[in-house]
C-alpha positions as CSV (number, residue, x, y, z in Angstrom):
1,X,181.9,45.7,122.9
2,X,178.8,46.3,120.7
3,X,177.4,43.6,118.5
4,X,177.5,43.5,114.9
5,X,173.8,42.9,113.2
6,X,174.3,41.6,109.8
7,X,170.6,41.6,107.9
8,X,170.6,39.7,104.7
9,X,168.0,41.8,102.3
10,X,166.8,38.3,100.3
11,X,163.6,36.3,101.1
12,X,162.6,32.6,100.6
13,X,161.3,33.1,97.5
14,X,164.1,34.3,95.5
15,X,163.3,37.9,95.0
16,X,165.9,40.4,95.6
17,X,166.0,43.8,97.1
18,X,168.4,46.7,97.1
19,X,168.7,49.7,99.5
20,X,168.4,52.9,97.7
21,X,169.6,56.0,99.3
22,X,168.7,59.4,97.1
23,X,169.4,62.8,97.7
24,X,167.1,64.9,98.0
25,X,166.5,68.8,98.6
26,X,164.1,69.9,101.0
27,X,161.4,72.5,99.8
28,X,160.8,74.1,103.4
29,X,164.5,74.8,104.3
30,X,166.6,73.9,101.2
31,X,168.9,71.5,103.0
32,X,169.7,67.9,101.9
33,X,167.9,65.6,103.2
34,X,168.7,61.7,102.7
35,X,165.4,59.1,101.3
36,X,166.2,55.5,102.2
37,X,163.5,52.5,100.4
38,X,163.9,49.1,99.5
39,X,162.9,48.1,96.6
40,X,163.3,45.2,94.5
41,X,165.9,44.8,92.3
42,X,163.3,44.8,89.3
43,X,162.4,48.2,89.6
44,X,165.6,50.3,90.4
45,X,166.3,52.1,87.1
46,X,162.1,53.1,87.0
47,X,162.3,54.4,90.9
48,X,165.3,56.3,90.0
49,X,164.4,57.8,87.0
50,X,161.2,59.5,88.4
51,X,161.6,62.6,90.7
C-alpha cells in the first residue's frame, strides 16, 4: 500500500498560501499546458488578473 503525504501549506507565522493552477496555451505548439505557484493568499486576485 502506498503512503498518503498530507502537506499543510501554512507557516509559523500565520501567513497563508494557496495553490494556484492556470491554464495556459503554449505559444510553440498551441497545446495546454498547466502553471502551478504558491502564492499567498494576499495576492491571488492581482496574480490572476495579470496574463
Amino acid at each position: 500500500m502506498a503512503k498518503k503525504v498530507v502537506a499543510t501549506l501554512k507557516v509559523a507565522t500565520g501567513k497563508e498560501f494557496a495553490k494556484i493552477i492556470r491554464m495556459e496555451r503554449s505559444p510553440k505548439t498551441g497545446a495546454y499546458q498547466f502553471n502551478e505557484d504558491f502564492i499567498a493568499t494576499d495576492h491571488i486576485k492581482e496574480f490572476l488578473a495579470k496574463k
